[in-house]
C-alpha positions as CSV (number, residue, x, y, z in Angstrom):
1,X,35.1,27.9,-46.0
2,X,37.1,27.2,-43.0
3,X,34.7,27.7,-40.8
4,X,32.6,25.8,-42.2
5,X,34.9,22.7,-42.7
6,X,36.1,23.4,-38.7
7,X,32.5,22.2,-37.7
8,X,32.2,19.0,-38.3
9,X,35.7,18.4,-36.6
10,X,34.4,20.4,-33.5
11,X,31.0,18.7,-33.7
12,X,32.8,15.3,-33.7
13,X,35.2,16.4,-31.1
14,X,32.4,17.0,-28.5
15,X,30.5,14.1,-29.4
16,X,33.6,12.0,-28.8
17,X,34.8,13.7,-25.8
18,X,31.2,13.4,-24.1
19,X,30.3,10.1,-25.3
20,X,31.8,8.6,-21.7
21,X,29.5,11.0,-19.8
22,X,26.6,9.8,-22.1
23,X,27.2,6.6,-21.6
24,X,27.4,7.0,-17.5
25,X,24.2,9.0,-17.5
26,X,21.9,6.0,-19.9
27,X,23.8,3.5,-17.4
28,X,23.7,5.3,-13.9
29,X,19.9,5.3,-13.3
30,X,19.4,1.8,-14.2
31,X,22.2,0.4,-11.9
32,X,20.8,2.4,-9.2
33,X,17.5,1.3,-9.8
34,X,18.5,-2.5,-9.9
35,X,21.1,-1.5,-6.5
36,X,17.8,-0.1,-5.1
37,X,15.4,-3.3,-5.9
38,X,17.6,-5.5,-4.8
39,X,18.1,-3.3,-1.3
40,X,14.5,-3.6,-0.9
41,X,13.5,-7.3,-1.9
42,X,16.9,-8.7,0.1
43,X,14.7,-8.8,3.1
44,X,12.1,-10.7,2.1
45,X,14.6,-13.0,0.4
46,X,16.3,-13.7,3.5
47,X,12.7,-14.3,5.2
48,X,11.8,-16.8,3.1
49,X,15.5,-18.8,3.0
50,X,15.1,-18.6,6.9
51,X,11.6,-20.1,6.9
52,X,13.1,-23.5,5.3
53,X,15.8,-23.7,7.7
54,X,15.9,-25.6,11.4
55,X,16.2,-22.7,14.5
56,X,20.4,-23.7,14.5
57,X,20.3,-23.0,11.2
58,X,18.7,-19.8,11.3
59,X,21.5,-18.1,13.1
60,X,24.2,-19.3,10.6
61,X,24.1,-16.3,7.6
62,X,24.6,-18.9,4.5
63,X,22.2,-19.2,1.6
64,X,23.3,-22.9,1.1
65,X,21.6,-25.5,3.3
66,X,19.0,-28.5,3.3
67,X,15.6,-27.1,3.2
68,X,12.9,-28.2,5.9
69,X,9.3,-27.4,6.2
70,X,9.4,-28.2,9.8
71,X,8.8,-24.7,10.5
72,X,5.6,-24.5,8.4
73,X,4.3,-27.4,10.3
74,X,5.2,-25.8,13.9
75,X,3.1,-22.5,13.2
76,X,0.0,-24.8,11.9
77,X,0.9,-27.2,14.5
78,X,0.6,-23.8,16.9
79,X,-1.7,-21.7,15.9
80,X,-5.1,-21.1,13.5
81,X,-3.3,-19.8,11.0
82,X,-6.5,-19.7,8.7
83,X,-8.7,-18.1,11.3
84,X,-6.3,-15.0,11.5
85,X,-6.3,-15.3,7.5
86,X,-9.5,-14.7,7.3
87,X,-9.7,-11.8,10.2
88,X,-7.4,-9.9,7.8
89,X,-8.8,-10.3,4.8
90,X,-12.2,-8.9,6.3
91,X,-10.9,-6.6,7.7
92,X,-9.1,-5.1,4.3
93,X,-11.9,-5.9,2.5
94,X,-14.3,-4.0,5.1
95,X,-11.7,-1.1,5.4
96,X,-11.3,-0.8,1.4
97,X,-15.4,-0.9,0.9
98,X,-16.1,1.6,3.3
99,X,-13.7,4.2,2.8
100,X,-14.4,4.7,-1.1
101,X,-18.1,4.6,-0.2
102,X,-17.1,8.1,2.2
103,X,-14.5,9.3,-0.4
104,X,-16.1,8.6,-3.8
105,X,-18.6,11.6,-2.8
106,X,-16.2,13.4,-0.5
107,X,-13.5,13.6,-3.4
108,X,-16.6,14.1,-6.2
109,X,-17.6,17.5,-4.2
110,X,-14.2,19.0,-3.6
111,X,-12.9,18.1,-7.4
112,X,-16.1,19.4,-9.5
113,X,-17.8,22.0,-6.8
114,X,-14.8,23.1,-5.0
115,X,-14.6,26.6,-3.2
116,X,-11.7,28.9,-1.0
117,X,-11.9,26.6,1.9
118,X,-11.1,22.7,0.0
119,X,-7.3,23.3,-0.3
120,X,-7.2,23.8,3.5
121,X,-10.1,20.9,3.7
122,X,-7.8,18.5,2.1
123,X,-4.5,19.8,3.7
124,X,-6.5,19.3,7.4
125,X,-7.0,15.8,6.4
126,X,-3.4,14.8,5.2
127,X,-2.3,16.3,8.3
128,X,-4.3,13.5,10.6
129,X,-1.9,11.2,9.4
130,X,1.2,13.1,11.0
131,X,-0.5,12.5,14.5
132,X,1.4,9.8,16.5
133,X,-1.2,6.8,16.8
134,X,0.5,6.5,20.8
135,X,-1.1,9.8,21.6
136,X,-4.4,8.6,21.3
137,X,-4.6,4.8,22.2
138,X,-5.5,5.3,25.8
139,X,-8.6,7.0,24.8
140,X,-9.8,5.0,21.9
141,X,-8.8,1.8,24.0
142,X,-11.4,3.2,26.6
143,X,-13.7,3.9,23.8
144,X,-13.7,1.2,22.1
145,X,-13.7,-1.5,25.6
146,X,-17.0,0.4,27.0
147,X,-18.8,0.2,23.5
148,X,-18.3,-3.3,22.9
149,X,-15.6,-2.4,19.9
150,X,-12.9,-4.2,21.7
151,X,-11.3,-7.5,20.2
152,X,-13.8,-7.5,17.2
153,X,-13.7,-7.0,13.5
154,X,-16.0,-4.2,12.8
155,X,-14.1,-2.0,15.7
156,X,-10.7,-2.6,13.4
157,X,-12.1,-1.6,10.3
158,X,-13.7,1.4,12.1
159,X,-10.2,2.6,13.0
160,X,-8.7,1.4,9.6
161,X,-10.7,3.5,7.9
162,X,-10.4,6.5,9.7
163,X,-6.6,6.4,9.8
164,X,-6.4,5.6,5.9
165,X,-9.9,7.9,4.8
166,X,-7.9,10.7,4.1
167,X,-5.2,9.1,2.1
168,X,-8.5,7.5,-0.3
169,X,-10.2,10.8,-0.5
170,X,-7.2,12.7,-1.8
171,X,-6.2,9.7,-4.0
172,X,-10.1,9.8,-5.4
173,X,-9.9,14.1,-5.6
174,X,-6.7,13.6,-7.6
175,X,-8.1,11.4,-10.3
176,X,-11.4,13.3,-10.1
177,X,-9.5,16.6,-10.9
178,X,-8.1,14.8,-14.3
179,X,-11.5,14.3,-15.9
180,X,-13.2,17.0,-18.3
181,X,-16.1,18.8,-16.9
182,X,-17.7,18.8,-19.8
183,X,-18.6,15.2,-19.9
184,X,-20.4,15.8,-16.7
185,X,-22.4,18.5,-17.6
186,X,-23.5,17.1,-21.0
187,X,-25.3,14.5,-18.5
188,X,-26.6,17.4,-16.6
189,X,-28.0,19.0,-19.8
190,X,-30.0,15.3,-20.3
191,X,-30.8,15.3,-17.2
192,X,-28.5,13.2,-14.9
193,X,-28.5,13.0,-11.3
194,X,-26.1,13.6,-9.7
195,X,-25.5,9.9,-8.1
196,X,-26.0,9.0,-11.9
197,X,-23.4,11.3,-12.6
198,X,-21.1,9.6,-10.3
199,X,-22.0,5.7,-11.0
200,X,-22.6,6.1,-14.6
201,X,-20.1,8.9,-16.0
202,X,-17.5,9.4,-13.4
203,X,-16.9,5.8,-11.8
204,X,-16.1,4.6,-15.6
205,X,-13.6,7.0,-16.3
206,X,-11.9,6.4,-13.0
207,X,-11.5,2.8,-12.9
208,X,-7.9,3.0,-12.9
209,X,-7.6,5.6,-10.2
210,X,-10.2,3.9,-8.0
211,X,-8.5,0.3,-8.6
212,X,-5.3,1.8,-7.2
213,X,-7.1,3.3,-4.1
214,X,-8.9,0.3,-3.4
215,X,-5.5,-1.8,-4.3
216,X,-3.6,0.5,-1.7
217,X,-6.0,0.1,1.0
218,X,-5.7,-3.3,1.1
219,X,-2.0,-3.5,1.6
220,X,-2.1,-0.1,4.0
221,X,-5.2,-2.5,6.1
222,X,-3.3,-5.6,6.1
223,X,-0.1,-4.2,6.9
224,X,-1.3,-2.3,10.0
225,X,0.3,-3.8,12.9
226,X,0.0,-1.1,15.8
227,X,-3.9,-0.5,16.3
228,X,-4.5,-4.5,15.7
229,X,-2.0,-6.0,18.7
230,X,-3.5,-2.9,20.9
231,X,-7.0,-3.8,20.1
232,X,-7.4,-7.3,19.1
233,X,-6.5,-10.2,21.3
234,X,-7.8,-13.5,20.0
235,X,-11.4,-12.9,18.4
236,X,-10.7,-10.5,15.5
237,X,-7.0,-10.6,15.9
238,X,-5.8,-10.3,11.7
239,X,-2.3,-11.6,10.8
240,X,-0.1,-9.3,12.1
241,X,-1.2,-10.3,15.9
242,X,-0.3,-13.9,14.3
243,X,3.2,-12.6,13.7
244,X,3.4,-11.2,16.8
245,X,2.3,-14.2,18.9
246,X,6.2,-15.5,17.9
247,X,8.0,-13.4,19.9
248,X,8.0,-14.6,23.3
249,X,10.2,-13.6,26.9
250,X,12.7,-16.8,25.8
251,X,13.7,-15.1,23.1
252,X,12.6,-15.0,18.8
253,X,12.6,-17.9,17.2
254,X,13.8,-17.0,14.1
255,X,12.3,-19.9,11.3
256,X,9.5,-19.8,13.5
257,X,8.9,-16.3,13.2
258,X,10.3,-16.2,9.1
259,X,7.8,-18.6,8.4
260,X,5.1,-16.7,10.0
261,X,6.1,-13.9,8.3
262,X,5.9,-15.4,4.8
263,X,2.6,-16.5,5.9
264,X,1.3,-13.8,6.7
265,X,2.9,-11.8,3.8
266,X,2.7,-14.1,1.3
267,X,-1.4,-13.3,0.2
268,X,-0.6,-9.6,0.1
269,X,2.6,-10.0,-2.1
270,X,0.9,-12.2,-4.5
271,X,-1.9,-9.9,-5.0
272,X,0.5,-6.7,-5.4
273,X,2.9,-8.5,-7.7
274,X,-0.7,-9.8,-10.0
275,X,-2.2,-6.7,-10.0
276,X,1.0,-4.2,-10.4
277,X,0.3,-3.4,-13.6
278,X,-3.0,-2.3,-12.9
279,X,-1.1,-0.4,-9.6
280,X,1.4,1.7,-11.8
281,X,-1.7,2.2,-14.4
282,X,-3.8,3.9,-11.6
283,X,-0.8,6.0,-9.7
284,X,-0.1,7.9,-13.1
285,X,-3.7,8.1,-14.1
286,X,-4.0,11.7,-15.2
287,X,-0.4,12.2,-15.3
288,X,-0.2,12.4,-19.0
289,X,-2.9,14.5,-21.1
């Protein structure tokens, strides 16, 4: 009997003495996730408070001021700003369109037929992505100026998609990998093809996954700064070469360039913070049988 009535005073005794340590560990992970978001969207904050100040302004670190939109009207006043607009969105869209046309069937071949060689297939490809773009600029600058790729849109997208290919086809091999064989080969007992197989059976069951890889390209395509300011000058030059174009030997002007940069970021933001439901949807497709 007195163990048994010792119990419940132990039981409470450890639920008492641990309840602090509970209450840190429900409380820790979500302040360092809100720590964390705000560490992340401070930047962008302070971009767009800096875009609706003067240039004298800008150098004073206050978030209490009169708002102008003289900056605005200096980079219109300046520049295009719709022609490089629409350079990028062609180029993203280009870039997003023809690398799931290569990795739909790429990812379709290693997932369902695969074999000893499409671990190493698929390691090989991530591994392109370590390369330092520097190392080979001078070559495809030389390339691309004596085949008439240079300063033009579809020479962009040509080098967009192979630096961001292999990140689609393992994206598309990972959703791929998630979906039951069987379904595929009932339609190859009633007789599918196999590019029915893939438009009629496999695309459906991978919207989610494919809507994140096509999501993800856009924002990898019109992020990518390096290749278009090497390759680009005034003809296919996308908004990042608009950004760019505000730092000058006097020195950055920083509203100037802030209100560029919201500009230019703005589209991609909107889109990302729209569609992030479908985003988080796609990443864990598969994640949870």
């Amino acid at each position: 009997m007195s163990q048994i009535t010792a119990t419940p005073v132990q039981s409470a005794d450890a639920v008492h003495h641990s309840s602090p340590m509970q209450f840190i560990g429900r409380v820790l992970p979500g302040l360092l996730a809100w720590l964390i978001a705000i560490a992340l969207f401070f930047p962008i904050f302070w971009m767009t408070i800096t875009a609706f100040k003067t240039e004298q302004q800008a150098y004073i670190p206050t978030i209490f001021f009169a708002p102008t939109i003289d900056s605005f009207r200096e980079v219109f006043a300046r520049s295009n700003y719709f022609a490089f607009a629409w350079n990028s969105v062609m180029i993203s869209a280009g870039v997003t369109i023809v690398c799931l046309i290569f990795a739909v069937p790429a990812a379709y071949a290693m997932a369902f037929f695969p074999n000893h060689r499409t671990q190493k297939i698929l390691l090989w490809m991530l591994s392109t992505k370590m390369m330092p773009s520097v190392g080979v600029l001078v070559p495809i600058y030389l390339l691309w100026k004596n085949t008439g790729l240079l300063d033009t849109v579809s020479g962009l997208i040509i080098v967009y998609t192979l630096i961001n290919l292999p990140i689609a086809v393992w994206m598309a091999y990972t959703y791929f990998n998630e979906i039951p064989r069987d379904i595929l080969e009932a339609g190859r007992m009633d007789g599918a093809a196999t590019w029915q197989e893939i438009v009629y059976l496999l695309m459906p069951m991978a919207v989610p996954g494919l809507a994140s890889t096509a999501l993800l390209l856009i924002i990898l395509s019109w992020n990518e700064a390096f290749w278009s300011i090497n390759l680009s000058s005034s003809n296919a030059a996308p908004l990042t070469v608009f950004i760019a174009s505000y730092s000058s030997p006097e020195g950055l002007f920083w509203a100037k360039l802030s209100a560029a940069s919201l500009l230019a970021v703005a589209p991609v933001l909107i889109v990302g913070w729209l569609s992030q439901k479908q985003l988080v949807r796609g990443l864990t497709f598969g994640a949870v049988k």
